[in-house]
N, C-alpha and C positions, 0 to 999 in steps of 0.2 A: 651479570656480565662477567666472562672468565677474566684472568691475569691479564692474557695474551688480548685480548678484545681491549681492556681498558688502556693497555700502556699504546696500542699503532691509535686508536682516537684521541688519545690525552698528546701523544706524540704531533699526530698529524697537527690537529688542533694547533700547538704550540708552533711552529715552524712552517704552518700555513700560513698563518700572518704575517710572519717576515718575506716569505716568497714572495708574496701577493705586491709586493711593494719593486720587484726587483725591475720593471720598464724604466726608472729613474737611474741610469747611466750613463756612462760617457768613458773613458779612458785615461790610462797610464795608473796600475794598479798600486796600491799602493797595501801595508801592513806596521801591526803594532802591535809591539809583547807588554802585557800588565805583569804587575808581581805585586804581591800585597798579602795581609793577615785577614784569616779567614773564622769568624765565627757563626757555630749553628748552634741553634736552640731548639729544642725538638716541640714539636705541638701536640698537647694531650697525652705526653710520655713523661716517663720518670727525667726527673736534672741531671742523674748522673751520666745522660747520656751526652751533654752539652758538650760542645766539641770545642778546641782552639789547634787553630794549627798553621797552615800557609795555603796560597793560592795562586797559580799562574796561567797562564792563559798567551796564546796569538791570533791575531785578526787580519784577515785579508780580504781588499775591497780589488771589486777591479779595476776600480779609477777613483779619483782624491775626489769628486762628489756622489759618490751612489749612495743611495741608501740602505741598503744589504748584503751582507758579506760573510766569510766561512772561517774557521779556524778549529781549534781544538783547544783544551783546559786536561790541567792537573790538579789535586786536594789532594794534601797529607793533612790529620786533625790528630791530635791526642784527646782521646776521653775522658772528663773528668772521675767519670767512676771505676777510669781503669779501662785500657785496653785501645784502639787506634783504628782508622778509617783511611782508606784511599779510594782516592775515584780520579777517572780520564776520560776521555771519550771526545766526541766533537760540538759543534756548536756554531749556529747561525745566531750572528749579530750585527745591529744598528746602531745610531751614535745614542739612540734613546733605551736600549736593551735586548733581550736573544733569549734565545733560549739552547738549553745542553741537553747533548742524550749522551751515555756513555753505560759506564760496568764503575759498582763498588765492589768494594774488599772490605770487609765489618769483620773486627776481632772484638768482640764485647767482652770485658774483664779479661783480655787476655786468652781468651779462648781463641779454639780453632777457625781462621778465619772463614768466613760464610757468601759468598757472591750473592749479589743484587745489581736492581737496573738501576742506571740513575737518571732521573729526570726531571729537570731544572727552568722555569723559564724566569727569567732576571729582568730588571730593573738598573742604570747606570744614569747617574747624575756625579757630572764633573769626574771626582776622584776616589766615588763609591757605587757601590755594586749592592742590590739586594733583592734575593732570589728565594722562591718557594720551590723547598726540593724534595721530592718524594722518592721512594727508595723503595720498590717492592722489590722482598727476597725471592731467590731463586732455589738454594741450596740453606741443607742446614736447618738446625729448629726454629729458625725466625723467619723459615718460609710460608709460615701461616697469618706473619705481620708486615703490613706495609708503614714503613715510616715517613713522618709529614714534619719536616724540617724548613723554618725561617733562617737564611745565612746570611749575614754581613762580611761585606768586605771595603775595609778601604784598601785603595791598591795609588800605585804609582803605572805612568803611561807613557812608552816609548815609541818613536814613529823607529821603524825602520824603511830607509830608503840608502841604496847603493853601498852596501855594506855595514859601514859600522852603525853603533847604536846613538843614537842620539839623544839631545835633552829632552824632556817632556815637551812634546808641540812648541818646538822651539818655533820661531815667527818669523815667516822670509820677510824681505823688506820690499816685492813687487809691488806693493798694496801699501802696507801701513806705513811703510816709513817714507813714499814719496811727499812731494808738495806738491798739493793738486793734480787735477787726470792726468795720470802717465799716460805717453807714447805709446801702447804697445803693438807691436809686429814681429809676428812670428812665435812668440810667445815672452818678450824682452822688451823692457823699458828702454828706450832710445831718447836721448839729448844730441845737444849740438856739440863742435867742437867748440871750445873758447875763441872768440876775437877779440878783436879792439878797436870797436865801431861807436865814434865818441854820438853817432845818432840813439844808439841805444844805450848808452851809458849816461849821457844826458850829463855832466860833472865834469868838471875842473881837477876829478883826480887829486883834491891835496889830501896832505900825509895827516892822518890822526897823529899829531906829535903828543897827546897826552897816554899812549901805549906804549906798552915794550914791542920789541920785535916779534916777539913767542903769542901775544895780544892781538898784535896784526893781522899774522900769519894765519891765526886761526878763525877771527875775525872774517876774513880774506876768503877763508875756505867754504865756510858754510855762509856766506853769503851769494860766492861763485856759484855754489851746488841749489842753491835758491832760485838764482835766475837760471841754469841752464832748466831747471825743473819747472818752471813757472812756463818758460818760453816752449820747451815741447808740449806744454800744455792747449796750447792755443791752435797746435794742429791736432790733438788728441779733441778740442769741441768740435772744431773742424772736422775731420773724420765720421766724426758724432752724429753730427748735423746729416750728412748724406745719406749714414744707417738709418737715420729717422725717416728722412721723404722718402726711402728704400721701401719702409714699414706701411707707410700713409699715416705717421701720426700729426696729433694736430699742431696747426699751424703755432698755437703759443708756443709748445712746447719746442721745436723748434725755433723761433725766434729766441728764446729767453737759452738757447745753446749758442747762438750766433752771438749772444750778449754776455755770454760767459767767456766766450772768446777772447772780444774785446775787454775784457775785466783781466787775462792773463796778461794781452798786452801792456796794458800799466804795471801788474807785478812785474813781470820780465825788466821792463826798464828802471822799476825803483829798486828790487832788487841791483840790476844793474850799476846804479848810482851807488851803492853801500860798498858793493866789492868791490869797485874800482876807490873806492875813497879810504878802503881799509888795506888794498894791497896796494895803494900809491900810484898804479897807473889802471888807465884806462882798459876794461876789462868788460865786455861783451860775447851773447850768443856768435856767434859763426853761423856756416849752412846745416841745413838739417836736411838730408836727402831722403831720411825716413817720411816727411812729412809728405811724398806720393808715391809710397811705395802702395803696391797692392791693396783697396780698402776689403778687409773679408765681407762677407753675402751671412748677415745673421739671420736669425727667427728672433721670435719676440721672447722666447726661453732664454739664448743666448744672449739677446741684451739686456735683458732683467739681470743674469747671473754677472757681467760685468758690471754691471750700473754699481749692484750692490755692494762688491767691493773696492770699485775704485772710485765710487762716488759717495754712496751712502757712507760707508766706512773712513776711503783714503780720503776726502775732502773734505770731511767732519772732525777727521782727525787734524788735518791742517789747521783750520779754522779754531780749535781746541788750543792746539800748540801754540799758534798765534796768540790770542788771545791770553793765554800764559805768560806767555814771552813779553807780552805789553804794561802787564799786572805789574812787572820786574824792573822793564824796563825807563831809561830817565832820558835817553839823547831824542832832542826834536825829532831830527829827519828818521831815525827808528822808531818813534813811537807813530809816527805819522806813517809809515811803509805797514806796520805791524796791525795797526785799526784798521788799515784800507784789506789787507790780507784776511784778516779776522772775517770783517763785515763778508766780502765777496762769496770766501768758501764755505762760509754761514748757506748764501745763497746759494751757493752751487749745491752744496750737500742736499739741501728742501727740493732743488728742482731735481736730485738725482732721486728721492724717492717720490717725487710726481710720474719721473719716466719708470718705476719699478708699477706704482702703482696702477700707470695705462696697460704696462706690458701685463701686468694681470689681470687687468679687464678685458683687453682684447685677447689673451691668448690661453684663458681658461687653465684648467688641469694639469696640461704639459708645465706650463710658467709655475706654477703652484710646486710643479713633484721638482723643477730643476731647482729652485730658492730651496725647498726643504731639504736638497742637497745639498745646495753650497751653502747655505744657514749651519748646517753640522759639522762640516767640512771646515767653517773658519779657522785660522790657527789661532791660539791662543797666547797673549806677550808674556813674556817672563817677569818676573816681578820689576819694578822700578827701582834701580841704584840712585841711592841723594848722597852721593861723593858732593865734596865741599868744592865751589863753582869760585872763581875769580867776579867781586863786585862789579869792576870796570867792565868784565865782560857780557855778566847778565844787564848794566846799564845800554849795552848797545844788540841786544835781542838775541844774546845767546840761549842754546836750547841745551837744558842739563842733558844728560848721560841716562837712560829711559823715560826722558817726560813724553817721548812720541809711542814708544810700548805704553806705558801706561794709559794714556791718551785714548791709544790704538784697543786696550782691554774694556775702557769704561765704552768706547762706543760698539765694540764687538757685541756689548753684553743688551746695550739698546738696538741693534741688529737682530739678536734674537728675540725678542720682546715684539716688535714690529712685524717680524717675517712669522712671529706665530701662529696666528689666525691662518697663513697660508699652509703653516706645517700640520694644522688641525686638521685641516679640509684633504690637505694629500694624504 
């Protein structure tokens, strides 16, 4: 088989595979530039050709779950035995690997540089790269060898969305950082306004006189942000509830949403009971006109991919934080709010992968290719900050400064662990 024969079969080959996966979309495109240090090792060649040099690279998906998508790569390398290498070209990639086609430039010792093709298909875990690269020349004396190159790279990874550059898979907080199923309509977490409905405050409102004001206040604040989160909760199983008999799924499974409901009701009110006792008056949800807006019309694809992050993940992560926060905490009526918290969204998290795993029973392939998208897709939390906390405050269920990223990373990492069997099969 000539040059030209081997490199469009070795080509196709390579960038078949990724096509083949491309019916797993959806919208709003999204892209990411890597940069990082590039080493190759050449295979059944002399060392001196070992390369170090840099690597960059951009990726465009068409939407923040697909699973294949387009970009282009650059390599600069110095030779250990003297002389330097570039390559560019484009390249089809996944969150699990791609493959590159492009044109090298090979100065071996310094000599006249010689053009080759480059052909690459990679490998990508986390924040490395590693790729078998073959190199037949074109021009030059080294057009009667094709070279077989192992390349390493660890790289660093930027999302770019609406201009500027951002931190590595920095983490919205639609998902991980609520408390229990958000609201959402339209594509927006929705709470109530604040009242002062002593039915749902449940308290006498007196003053923690053993806090400063600065204690209170903040006390005060994430406990408010608790119940508003808790209380749109209960129209978010609510809404739940009628996607379900929408579906025909089964009747437990349904029932045990209708009883998740009522479990937000109790948080809504004992949260309730903490804000109003830490900001000194009485302190309640208001209306929430989101709770009949519009319910959307899913598939069993589309509630799989919400289930999974705002249940498997965002009410595991509650339940997590909770749970922490209890380990810490010393005030009765906080550890008593904090256990009830913990145990619930324990449960909620277990019935939210009961309802991923019906939606993959009943909804075959499709359900399988949308999880293996939004499984890749997850964002990633930034490391945990353990800034030094106020005693009094972690005694009454304060939550440090990344314990819910952190939270939010250990359960991302058993999301993928769980949803793989599904990512093997799509």
């Amino acid at each position: 088989m000539g040059f030209t024969s081997r490199t469009l079969v070795f080509t196709a080959v390579t960038l078949g595979a990724l096509t083949a996966a491309a019916p797993c979309s959806a919208q709003d495109s999204v892209s990411y530039v890597t940069a990082g240090l590039l080493l190759s090792i050449p295979l059944g060649g002399s060392l001196d050709q070992v390369g170090l040099g840099v690597e960059g690279s951009y990726h465009w998906y068409p939407d923040n779950q697909t699973l294949v998508g387009t970009g282009g790569f650059v390599q600069a390398q110095l030779l250990f035995g003297g002389g330097w290498r570039v390559d560019l070209g484009a390249q089809g990639s996944a969150w699990f690997g791609g493959a590159e086609l492009g044109l090298a430039v090979v100065a071996p010792r310094w000599q006249s540089p010689e053009l080759g093709i480059h052909v690459a298909p990679f490998l990508s875990a986390g924040y490395a790269t590693a790729a078998f690269r073959w190199t037949p020349m074109i021009t030059g004396p080294l057009v009667e060898r094709s070279g077989y190159e192992l390349t390493l790279a660890p790289k660093l990874w930027w999302e770019l969305r609406d201009g500027p550059l951002r931190e590595p898979y920095a983490m919205g907080c639609n998902f991980g950082c609520s408390i229990g199923r958000p609201l959402m309509v339209d594509g927006r977490a929705e709470v109530a306004d604040i009242a002062h409905d002593p039915a749902w405050a449940d308290t006498d409102a007196a003053t923690d006189d053993a806090l400063t004001d600065a204690q209170r206040a903040a006390l005060a604040a994430q406990w408010t942000r608790a119940m508003s989160e808790e209380h749109a909760s209960i129209a978010a199983f609510a809404r739940l509830s009628l996607q379900l008999l929408s579906l025909g799924a089964p009747p437990e499974l349904v029932a045990r949403t209708h009883r998740a409901a009522l479990d937000e009701v109790d948080h809504a009110r004992r949260s309730a009971a903490l804000a109003s006792r830490f900001a000194g008056r009485v302190t309640s949800p208001g209306a929430l006109p989101a709770a009949i807006a519009p319910i959307a019309i899913v598939d069993l694809a589309t509630l799989a991919v919400e289930t999974l992050r705002e249940g498997c993940l965002g009410e595991a992560v509650s339940a997590q934080v909770a749970a922490r926060s209890l380990a810490l905490a010393t005030d009765p009526e906080v550890r008593e709010t904090l256990g009830v918290i913990a145990r619930d969204e324990a449960e909620h998290a277990a019935l939210a992968w009961d309802l991923v795993d019906w939606c993959l029973a009943a909804g075959g392939d499709p359900v399988r290719c949308a999880l293996t998208a939004a499984a890749g897709a997850l964002p990633v939390g930034e490391p945990a900050r353990h800034d030094a906390v106020d005693a009094a405050l972690l005694a009454r269920g304060w939550v440090p400064d990344g314990a819910r990223v952190a939270s939010w990373s250990h359960r991302r990492r058993e999301a993928l662990r769980r949803v793989g069997p599904a990512r093997a099969t799509a």
